[in-house]
C-alpha positions, 0 to 999 in steps of 0.5 A: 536521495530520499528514504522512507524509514518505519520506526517504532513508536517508541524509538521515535523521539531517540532517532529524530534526535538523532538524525537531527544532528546531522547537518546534512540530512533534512527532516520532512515528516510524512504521514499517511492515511490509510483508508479504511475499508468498510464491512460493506465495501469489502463485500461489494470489491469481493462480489465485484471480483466474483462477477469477474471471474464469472465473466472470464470463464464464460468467456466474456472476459479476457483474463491477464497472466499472472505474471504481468499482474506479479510484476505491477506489485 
């Protein structure tokens, strides 16, 4: 079984020795990217979703049910 556990900066050192004294658990560090999104492309991904919504109350585009959006997440 695998967990992903958020741990503050400065408790990183106390819980790695921690958990290194369990025999049975495995340490594999993974870090992550995040991207980050520039002033440009946010208002590119917001003109985009604009557009969109245009095209759904012209009714040249079909529109989802907020459930099914909800339940992706």
């Amino acid at each position: 079984m695998q967990f992903s556990v958020n741990v503050p900066d400065e408790k990183v050192s106390f819980f790695l020795e921690l958990i290194k004294n369990l025999r049975f658990v495995k340490i594999e560090p993974v870090t992550v990217q995040e991207e980050e999104v520039t002033a440009e492309q946010l208002k590119a991904e917001i003109k985009e979703a604009v557009n969109e919504m245009k095209l759904v109350r012209q009714g040249k585009k079909k529109s989802r049910p907020i459930e099914d959006l909800l339940n992706e997440l």
